[in-house]
Residue frames as qw, qx, qy, qz and C-alpha x, y, z in Angstrom:
[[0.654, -0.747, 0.089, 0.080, -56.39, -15.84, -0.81],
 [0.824, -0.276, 0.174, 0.462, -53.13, -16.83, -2.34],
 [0.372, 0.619, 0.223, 0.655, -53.32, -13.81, -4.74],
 [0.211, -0.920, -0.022, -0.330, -53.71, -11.53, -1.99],
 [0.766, -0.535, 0.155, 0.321, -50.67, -13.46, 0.18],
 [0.729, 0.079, 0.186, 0.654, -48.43, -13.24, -2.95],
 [0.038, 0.873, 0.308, 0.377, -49.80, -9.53, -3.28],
 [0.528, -0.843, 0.094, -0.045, -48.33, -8.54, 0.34],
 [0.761, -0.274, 0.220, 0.546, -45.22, -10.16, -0.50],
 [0.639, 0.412, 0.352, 0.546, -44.36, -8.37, -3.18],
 [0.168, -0.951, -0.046, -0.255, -45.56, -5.01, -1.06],
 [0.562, -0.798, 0.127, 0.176, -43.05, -5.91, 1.65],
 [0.775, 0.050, 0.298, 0.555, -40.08, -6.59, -0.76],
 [0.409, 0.608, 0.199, 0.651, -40.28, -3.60, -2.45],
 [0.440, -0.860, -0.135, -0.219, -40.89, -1.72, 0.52],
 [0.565, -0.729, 0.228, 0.312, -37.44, -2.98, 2.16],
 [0.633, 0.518, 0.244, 0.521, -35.70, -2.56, -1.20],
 [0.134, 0.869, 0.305, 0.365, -36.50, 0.93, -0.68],
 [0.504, -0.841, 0.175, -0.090, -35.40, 1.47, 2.85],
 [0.756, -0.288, 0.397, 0.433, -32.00, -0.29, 2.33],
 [0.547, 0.269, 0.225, 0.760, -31.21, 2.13, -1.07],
 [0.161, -0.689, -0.335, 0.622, -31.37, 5.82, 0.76],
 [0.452, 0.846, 0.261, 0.107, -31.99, 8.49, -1.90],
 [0.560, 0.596, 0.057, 0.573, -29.10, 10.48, -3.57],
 [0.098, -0.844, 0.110, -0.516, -29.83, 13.96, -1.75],
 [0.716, -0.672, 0.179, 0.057, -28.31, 12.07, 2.24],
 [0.828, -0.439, 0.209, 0.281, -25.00, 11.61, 0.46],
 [0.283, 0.926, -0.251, 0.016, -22.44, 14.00, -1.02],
 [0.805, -0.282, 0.192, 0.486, -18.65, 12.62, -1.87],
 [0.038, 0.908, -0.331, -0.254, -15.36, 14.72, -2.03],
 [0.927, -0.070, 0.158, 0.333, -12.51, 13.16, -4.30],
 [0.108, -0.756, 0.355, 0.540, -9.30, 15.03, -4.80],
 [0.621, 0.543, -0.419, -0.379, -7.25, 14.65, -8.36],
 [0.017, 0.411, -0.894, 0.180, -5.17, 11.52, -6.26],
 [0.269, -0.079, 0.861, -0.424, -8.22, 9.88, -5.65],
 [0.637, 0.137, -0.063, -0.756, -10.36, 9.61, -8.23],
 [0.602, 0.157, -0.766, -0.165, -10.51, 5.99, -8.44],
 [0.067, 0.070, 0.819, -0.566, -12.16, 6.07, -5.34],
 [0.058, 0.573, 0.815, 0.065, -16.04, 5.05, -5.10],
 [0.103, -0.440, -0.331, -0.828, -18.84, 8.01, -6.31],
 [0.418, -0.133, 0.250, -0.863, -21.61, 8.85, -4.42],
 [0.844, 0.116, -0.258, -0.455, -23.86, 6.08, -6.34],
 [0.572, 0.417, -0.704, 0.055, -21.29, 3.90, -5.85],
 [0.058, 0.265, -0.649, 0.711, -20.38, 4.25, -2.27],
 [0.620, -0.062, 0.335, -0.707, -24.26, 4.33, -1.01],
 [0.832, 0.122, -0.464, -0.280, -24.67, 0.98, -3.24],
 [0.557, 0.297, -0.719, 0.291, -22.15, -0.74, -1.25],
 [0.098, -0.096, 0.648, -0.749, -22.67, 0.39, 2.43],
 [0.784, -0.083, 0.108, -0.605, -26.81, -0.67, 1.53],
 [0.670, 0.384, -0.632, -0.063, -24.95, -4.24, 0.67],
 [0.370, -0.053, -0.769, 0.519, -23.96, -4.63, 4.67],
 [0.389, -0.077, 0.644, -0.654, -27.10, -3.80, 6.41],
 [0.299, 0.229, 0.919, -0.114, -29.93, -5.57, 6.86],
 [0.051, -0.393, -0.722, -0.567, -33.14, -5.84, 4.20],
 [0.167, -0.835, -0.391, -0.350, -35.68, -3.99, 6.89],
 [0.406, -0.343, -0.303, 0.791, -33.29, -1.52, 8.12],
 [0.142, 0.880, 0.403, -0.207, -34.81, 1.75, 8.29],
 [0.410, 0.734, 0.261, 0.474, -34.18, 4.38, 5.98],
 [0.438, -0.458, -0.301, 0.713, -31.54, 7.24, 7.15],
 [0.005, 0.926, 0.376, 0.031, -32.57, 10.62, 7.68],
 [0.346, -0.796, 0.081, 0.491, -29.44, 12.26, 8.12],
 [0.406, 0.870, -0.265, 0.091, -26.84, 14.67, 5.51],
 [0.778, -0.294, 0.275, 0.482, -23.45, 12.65, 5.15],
 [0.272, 0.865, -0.409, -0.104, -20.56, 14.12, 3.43],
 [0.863, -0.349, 0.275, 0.240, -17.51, 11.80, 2.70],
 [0.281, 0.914, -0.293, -0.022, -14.05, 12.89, 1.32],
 [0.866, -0.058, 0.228, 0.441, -10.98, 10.96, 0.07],
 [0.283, 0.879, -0.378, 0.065, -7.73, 12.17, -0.72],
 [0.980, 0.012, -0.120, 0.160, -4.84, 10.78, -1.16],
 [0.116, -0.972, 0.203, -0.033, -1.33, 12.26, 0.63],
 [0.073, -0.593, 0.802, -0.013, 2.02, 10.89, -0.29],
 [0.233, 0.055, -0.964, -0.117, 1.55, 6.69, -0.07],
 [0.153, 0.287, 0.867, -0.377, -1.91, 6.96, 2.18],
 [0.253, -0.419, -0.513, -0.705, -5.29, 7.19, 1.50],
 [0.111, 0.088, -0.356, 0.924, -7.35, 9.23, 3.43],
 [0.234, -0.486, -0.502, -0.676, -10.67, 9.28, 3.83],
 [0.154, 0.055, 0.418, -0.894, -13.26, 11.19, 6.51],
 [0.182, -0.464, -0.799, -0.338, -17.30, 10.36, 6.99],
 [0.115, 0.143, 0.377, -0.908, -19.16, 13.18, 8.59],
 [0.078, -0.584, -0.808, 0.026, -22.77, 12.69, 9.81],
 [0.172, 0.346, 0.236, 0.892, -23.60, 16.36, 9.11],
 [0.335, -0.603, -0.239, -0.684, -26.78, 16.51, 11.06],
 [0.676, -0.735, -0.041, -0.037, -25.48, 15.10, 14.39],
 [0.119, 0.865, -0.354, 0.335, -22.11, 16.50, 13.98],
 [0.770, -0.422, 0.476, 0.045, -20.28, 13.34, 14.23],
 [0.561, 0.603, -0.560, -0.092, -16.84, 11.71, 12.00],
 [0.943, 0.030, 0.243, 0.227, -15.19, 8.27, 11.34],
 [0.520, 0.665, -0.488, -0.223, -11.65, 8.49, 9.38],
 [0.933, 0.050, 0.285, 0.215, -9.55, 6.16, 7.92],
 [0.131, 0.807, -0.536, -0.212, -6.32, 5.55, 6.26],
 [0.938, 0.165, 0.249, 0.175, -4.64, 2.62, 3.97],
 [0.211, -0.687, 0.534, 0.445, -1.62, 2.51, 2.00],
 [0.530, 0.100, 0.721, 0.434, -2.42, 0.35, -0.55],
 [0.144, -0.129, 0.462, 0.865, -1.59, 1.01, -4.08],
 [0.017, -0.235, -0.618, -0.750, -5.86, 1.47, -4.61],
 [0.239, -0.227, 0.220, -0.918, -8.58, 2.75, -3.48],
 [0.599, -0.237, -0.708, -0.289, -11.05, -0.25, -3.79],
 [0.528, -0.210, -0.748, 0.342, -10.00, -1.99, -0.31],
 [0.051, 0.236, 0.396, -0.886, -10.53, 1.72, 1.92],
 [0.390, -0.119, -0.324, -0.854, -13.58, 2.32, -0.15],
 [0.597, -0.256, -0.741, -0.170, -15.17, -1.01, 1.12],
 [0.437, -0.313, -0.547, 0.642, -14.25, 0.04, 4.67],
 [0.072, 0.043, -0.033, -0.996, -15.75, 3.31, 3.86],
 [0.537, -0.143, -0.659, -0.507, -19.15, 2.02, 2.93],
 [0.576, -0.319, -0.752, -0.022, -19.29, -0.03, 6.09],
 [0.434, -0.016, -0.466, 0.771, -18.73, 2.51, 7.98],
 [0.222, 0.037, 0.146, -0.963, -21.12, 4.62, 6.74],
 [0.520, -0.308, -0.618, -0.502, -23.87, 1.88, 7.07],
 [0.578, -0.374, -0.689, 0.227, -22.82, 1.49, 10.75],
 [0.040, 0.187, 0.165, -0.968, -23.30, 5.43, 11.16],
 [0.388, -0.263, -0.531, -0.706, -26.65, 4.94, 8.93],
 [0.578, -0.368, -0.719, -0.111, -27.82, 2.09, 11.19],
 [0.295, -0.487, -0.598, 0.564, -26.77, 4.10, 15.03],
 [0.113, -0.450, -0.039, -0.885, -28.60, 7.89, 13.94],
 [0.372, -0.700, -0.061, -0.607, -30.21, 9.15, 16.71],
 [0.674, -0.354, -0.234, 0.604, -27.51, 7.43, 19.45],
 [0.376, -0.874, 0.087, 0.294, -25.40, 9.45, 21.65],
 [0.547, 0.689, -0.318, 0.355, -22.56, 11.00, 19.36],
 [0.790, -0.404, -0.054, 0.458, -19.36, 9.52, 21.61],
 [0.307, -0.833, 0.199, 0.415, -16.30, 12.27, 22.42],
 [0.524, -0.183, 0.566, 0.609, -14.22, 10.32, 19.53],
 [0.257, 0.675, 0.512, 0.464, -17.34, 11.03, 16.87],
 [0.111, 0.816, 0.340, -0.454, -17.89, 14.55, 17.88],
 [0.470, 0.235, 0.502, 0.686, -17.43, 16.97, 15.19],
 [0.053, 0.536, 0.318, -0.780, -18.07, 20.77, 15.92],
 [0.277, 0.776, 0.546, -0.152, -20.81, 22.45, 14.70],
 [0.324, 0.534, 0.245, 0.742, -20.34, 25.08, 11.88],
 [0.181, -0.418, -0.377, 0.807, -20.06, 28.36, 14.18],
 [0.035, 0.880, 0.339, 0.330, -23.13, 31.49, 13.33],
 [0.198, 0.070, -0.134, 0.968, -21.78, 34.89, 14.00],
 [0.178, -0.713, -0.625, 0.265, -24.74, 36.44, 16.55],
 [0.289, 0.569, 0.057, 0.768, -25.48, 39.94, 15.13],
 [0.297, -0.071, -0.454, 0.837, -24.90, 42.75, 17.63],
 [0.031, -0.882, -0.469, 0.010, -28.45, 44.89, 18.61],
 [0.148, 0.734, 0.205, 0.630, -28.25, 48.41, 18.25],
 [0.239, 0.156, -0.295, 0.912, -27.27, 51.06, 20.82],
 [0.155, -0.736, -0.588, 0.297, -30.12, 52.42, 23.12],
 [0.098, 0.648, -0.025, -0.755, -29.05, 56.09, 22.23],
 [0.115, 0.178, -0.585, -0.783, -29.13, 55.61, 18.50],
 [0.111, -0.373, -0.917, -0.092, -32.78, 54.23, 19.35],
 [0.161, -0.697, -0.297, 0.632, -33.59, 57.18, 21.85],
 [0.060, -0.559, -0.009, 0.827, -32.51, 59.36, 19.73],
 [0.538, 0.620, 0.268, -0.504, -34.21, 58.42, 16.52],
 [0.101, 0.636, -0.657, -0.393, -31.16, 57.50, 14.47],
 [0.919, 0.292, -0.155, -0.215, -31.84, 54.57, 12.03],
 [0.774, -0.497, 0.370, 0.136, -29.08, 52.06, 13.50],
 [0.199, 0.570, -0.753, -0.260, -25.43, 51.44, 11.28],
 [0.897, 0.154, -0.334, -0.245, -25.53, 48.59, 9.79],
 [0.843, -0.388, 0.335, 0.161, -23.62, 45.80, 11.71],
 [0.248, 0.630, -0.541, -0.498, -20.20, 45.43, 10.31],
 [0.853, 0.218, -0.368, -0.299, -19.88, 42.07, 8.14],
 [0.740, -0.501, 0.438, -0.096, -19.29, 39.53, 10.14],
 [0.325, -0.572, 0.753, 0.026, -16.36, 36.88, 9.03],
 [0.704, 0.253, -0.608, -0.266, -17.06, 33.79, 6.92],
 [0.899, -0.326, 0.184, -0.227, -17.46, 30.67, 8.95],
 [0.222, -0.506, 0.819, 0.152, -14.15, 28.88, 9.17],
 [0.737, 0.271, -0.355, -0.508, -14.06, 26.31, 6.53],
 [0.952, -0.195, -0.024, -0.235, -14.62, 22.48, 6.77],
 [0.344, -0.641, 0.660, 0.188, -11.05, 20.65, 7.84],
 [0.760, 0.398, -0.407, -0.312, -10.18, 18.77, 4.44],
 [0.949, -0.154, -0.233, 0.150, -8.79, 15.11, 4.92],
 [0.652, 0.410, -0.342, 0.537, -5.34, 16.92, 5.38],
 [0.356, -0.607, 0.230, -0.672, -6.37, 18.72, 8.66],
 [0.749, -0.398, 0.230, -0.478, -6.99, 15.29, 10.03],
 [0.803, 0.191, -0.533, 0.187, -4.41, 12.81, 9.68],
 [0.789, -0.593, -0.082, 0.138, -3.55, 11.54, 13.38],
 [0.202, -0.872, 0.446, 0.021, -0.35, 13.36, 14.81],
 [0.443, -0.549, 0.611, 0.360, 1.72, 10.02, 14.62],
 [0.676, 0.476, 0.492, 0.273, 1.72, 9.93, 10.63],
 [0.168, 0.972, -0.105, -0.128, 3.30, 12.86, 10.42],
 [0.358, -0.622, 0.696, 0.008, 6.30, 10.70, 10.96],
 [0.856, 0.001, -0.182, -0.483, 6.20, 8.20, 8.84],
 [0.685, -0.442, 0.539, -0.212, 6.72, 4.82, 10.74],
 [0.257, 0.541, -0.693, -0.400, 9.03, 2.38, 9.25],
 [0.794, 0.028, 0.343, -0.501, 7.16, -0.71, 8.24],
 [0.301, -0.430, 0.827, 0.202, 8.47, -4.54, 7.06],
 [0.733, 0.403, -0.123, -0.535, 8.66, -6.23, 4.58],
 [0.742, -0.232, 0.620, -0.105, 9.55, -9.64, 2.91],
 [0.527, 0.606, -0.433, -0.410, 10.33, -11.11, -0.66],
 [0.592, -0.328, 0.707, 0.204, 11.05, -14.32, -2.26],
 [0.634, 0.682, 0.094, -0.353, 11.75, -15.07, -5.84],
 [0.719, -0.125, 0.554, 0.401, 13.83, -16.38, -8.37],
 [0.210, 0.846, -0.216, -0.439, 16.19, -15.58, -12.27],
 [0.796, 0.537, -0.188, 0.209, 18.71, -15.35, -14.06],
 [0.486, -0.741, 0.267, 0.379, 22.20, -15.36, -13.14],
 [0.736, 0.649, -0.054, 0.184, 24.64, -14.32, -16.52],
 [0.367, 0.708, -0.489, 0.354, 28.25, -14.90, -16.01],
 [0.435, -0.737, 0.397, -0.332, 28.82, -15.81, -12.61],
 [0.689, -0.267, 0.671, -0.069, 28.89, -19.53, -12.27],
 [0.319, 0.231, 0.628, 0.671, 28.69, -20.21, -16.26],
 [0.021, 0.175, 0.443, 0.879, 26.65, -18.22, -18.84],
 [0.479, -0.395, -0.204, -0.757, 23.38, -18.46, -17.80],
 [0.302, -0.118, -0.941, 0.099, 22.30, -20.34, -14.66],
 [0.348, -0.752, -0.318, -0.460, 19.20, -19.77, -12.47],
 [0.367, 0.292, -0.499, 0.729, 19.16, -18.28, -9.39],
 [0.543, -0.559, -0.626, -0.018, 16.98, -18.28, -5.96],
 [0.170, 0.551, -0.191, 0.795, 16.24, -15.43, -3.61],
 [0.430, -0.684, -0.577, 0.122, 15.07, -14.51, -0.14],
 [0.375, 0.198, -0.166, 0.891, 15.01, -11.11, 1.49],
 [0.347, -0.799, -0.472, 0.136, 13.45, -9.15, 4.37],
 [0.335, 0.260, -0.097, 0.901, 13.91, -5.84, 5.57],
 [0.073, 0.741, 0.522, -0.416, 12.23, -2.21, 6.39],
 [0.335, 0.451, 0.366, 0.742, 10.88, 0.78, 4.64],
 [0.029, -0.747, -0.434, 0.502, 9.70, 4.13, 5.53],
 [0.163, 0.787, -0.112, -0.584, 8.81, 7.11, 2.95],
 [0.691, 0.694, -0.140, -0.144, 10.62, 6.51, -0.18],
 [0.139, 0.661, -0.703, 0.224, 13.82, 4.12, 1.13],
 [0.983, -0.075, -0.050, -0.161, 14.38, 0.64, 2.10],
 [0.051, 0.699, -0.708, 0.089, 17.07, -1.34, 3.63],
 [0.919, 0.103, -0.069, -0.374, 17.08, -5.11, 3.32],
 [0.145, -0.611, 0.774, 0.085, 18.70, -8.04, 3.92],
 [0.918, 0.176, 0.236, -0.267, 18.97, -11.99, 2.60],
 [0.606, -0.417, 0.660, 0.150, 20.16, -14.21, 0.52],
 [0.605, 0.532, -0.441, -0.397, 21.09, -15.85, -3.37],
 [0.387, -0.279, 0.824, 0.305, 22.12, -19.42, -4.42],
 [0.413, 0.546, -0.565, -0.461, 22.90, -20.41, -7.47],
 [0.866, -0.315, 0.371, -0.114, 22.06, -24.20, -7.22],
 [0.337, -0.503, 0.541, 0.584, 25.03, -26.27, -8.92],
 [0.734, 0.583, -0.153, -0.313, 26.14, -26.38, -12.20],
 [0.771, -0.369, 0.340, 0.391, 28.11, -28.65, -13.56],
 [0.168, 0.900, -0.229, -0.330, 31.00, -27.86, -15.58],
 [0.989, 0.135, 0.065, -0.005, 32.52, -30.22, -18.22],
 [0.106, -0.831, 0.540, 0.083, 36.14, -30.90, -18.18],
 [0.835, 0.368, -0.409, -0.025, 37.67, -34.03, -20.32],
 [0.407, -0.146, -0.857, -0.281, 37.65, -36.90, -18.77],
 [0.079, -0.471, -0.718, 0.507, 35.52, -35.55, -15.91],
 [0.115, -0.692, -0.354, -0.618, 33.65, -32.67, -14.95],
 [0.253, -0.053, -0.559, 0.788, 34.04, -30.15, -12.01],
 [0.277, -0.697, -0.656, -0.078, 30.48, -29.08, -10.01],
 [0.256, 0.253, -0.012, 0.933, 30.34, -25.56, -9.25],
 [0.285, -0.791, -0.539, -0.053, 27.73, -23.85, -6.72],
 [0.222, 0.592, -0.089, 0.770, 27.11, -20.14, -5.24],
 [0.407, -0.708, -0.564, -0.123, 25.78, -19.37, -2.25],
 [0.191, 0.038, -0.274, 0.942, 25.96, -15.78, -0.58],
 [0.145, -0.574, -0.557, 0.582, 24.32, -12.94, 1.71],
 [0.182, 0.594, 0.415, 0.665, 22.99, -10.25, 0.05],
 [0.018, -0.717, -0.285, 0.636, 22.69, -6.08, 1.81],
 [0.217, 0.515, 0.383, 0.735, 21.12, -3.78, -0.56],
 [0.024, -0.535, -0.452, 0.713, 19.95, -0.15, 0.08],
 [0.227, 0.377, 0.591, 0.676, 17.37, 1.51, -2.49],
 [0.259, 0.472, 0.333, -0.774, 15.34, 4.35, -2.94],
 [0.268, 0.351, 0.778, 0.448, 12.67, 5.13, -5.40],
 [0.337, -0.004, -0.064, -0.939, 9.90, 7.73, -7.01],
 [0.574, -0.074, -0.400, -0.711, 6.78, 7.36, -6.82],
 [0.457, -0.294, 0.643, -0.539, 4.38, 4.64, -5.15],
 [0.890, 0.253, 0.162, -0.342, 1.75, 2.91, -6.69],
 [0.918, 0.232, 0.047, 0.317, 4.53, 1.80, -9.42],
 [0.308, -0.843, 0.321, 0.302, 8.17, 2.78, -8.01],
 [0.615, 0.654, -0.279, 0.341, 10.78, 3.33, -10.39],
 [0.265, -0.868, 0.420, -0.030, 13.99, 2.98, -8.33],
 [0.697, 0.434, -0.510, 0.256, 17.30, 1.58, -7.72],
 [0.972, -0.112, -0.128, 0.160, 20.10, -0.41, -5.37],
 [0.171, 0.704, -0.631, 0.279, 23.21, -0.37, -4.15],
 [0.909, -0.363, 0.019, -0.206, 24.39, -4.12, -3.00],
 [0.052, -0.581, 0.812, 0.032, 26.89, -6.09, -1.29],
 [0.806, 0.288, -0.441, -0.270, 27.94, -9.66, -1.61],
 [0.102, -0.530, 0.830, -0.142, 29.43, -12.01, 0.67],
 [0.964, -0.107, 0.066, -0.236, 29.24, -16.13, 0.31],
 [0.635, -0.301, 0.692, 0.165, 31.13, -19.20, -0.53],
 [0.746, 0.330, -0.384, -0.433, 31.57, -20.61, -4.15],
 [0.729, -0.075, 0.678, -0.055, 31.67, -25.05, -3.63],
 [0.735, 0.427, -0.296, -0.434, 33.14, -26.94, -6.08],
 [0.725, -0.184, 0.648, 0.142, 34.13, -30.53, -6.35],
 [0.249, 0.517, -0.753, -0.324, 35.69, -32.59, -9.13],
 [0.708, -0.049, 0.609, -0.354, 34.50, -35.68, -10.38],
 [0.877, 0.474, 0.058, -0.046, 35.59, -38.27, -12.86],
 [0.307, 0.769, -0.534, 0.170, 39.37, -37.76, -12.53],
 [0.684, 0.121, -0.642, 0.324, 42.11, -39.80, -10.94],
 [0.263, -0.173, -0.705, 0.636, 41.39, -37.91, -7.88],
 [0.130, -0.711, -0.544, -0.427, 38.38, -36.45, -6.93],
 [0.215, 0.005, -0.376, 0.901, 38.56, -32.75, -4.83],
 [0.085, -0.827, -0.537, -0.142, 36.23, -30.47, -3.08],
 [0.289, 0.147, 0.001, 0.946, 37.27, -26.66, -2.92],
 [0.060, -0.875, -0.458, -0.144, 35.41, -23.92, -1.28],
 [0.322, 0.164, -0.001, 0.932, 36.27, -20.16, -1.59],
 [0.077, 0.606, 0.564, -0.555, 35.06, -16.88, -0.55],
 [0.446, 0.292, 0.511, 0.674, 33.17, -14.97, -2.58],
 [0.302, -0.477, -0.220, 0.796, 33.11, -11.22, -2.71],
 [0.395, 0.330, 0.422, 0.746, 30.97, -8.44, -4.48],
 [0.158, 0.512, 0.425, -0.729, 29.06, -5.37, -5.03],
 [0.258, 0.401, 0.763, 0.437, 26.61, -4.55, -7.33],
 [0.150, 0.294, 0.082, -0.940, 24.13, -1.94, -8.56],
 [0.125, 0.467, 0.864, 0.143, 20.47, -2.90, -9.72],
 [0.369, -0.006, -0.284, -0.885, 17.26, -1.09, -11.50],
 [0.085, 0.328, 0.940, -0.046, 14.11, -2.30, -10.34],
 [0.429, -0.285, -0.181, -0.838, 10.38, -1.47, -11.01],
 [0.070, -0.382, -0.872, 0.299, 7.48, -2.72, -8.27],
 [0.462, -0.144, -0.075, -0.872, 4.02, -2.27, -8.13],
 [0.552, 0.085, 0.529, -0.639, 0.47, -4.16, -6.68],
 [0.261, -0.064, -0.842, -0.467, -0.90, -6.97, -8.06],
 [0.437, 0.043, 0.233, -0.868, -4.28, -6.02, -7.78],
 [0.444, -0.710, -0.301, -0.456, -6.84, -6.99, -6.07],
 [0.816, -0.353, -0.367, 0.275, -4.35, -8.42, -3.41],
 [0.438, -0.872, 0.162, 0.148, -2.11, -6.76, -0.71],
 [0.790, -0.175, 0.365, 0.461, 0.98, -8.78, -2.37],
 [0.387, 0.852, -0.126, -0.330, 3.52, -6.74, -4.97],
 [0.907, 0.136, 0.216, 0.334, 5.95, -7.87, -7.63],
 [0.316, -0.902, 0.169, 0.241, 9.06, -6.87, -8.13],
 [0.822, 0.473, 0.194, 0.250, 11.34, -6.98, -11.63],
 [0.250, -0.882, 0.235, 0.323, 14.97, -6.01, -11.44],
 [0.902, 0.376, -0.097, 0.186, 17.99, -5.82, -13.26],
 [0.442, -0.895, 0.041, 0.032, 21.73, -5.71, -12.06],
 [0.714, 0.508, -0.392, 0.281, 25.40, -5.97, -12.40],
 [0.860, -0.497, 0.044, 0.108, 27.43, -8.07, -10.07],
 [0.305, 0.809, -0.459, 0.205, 31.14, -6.94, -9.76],
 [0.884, -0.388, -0.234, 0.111, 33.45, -9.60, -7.87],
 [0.373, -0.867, 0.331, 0.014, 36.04, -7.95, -5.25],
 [0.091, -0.680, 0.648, 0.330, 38.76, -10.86, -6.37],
 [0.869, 0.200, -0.141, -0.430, 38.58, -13.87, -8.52],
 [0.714, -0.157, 0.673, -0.109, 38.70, -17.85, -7.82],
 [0.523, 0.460, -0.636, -0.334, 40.07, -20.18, -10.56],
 [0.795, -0.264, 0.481, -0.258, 38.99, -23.89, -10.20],
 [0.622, 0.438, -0.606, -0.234, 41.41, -26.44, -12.20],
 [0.921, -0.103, 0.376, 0.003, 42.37, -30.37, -11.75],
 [0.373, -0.649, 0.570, 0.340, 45.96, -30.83, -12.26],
 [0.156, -0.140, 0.796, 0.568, 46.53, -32.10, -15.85],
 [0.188, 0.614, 0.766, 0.033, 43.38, -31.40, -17.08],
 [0.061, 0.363, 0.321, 0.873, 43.16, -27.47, -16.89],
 [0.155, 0.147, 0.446, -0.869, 40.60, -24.68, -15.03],
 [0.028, 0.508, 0.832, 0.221, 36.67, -25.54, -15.23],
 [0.252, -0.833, -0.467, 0.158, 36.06, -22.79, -13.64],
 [0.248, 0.027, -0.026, 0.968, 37.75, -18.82, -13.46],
 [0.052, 0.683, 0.656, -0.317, 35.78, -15.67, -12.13],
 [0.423, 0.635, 0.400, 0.508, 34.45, -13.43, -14.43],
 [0.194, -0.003, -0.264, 0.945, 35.50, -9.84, -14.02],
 [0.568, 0.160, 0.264, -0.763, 31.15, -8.77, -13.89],
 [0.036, 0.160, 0.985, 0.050, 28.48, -10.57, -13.80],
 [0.347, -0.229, 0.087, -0.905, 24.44, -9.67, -13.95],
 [0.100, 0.312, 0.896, -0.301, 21.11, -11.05, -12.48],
 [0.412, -0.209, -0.246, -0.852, 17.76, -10.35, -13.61],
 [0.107, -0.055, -0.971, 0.208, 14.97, -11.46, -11.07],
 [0.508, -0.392, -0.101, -0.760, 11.14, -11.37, -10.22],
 [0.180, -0.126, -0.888, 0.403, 10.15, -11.73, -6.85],
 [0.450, -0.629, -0.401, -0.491, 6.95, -10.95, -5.11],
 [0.254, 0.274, -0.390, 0.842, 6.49, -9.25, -2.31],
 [0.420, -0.755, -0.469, -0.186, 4.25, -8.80, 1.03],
 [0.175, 0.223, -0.380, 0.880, 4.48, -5.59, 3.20],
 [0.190, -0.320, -0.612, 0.698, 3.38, -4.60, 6.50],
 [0.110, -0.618, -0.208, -0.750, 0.10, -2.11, 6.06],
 [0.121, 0.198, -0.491, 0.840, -0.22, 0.33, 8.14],
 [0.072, -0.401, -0.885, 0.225, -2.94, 0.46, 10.48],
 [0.113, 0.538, 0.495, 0.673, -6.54, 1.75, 10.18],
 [0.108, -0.039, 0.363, -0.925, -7.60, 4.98, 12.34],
 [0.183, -0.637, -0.677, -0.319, -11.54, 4.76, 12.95]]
């Protein structure tokens, strides 16, 4: 008895194995040259049997599914061929992984509703047939073997992912972002000191405007028989463009506006001094995705030009301090942007 119980188990296991991996021939993927690093065919059908259930039934319909990738989005379309119904999507992130997964589930929750009503959003016209014309009653009458029909048109051809991106993406909507990170600062306050960032903004297309902030926390500067403390803190507008997406090569243009604080300390009198400080700069950055996440990093380099320059001294003693005529920063920050939203 228990050889026949473990017998039946072993029928129904393989049995919903079977019905949860759907055979090869229900599922055809398209990948342009931008997208190959989207899921296969094998792939894709592995993944979408992953999110149903162990005795879902086996689907009977002819999918088709097609990524491409257009400018910063990925694209992708699921068409239920035999009830002439679609799903797309669209992502921006820098890989295909995250839409693939969303692709997959989609087409298990098109696997799991076949033979539902196809809703107005799924529809998806039918390949048109060209109806040949019948012959003429006199060229019948009269005995004439009928002209052939003339050739009828090719069927208009399937709309590729680019036919179907949603009217407001033609525009593309500018979308925010955020940063925070830390460097180097060379020259400014002494030779090397670090340096702390923050900055928000927007982008759209290949451009980015951004504001925030830098400080330099202090340094101190030695000066016989004291020593004079020496801090930075300023606003920061930058405007940049760049190539490319996945990993953008681009560049900056920034201004500068803050305060340098310094005080004195160890002398016969001790001062505090604060000035404004004024600059503009020009920077080289690269960014790109730190995959698997949504988050990107961001490595620049830059030269800081100050507008006029501040000299801190202590009266018999001499200047701890004098601005340099340029200065640079090198920083890595990390970054999280707005993604855009998905179409179903």
């Amino acid at each position: 008895m228990r050889v026949r119980i473990g017998i039946v188990a072993v029928v129904i296991s393989l049995a919903a194995t079977a019905r949860s991996a759907p055979p090869d021939a229900g599922l055809e993927v398209e990948r342009d040259s931008a997208s190959e690093d989207c899921p296969d065919a094998a792939h894709l059908r592995t993944l979408a049997a992953k999110g149903r259930g162990a005795l879902s039934a086996s689907p009977t319909h002819a999918y088709r599914v097609s990524f491409a990738r257009l400018g910063e989005l990925y694209h992708v379309k699921v068409v239920d061929e035999t009830a002439h119904r679609a799903r797309r999507l669209q992502d921006a992130g820098g890989q295909c992984a995250p839409i693939g997964h969303a692709a997959a589930l989609v087409l298990a929750t098109m696997w799991d509703s076949e033979g539902q009503p196809v809703s107005a959003e799924e529809a998806e016209p039918a390949p048109s047939v060209p109806t040949p014309t019948p012959p003429s009653s006199e060229a019948v009458s009269a005995g004439h073997a009928p002209s052939p029909a003339p050739a009828s048109p090719p069927p208009s051809p399937v709309p590729t992912d680019a036919d179907v991106v949603p009217a407001s993406t033609s525009i593309a909507r500018p979308r925010w972002f955020a940063s925070a990170g830390s460097g180097l600062a060379v020259g400014i306050v002494r030779p090397f000191a670090p340096v702390i960032l923050l900055n928000g903004g927007f982008e759209v297309a290949h451009a980015s405007l951004a504001i925030g902030g830098l400080w330099i926390p202090q340094q101190t500067l030695g000066l016989v028989p004291g020593a004079v403390n020496v801090q930075l803190i300023s606003a920061d507008a930058r405007a940049c463009g760049w190539l490319f997406q996945r990993t953008r090569l681009g560049a900056c243009a920034n201004a500068f506006a803050g305060a340098l604080i310094a005080n004195a300390e160890g002398f016969a009198t001790n001062l505090e001094k604060e000035e404004g400080w004024f600059a503009l700069g020009l920077e080289a950055f690269i960014e790109g995705v730190m995959s698997p996440s949504a988050l990107r990093y961001r490595l620049s380099v830059g030269a800081v030009v100050p507008l006029h320059a501040e000299v801190f001294a202590v009266t018999g003693a001499g200047s701890a301090y004098e601005t340099p005529p340029v200065g640079a920063l090198v920083t890595l920050a990390i970054e999280m942007a707005e993604r855009p939203p998905v179409h179903n």
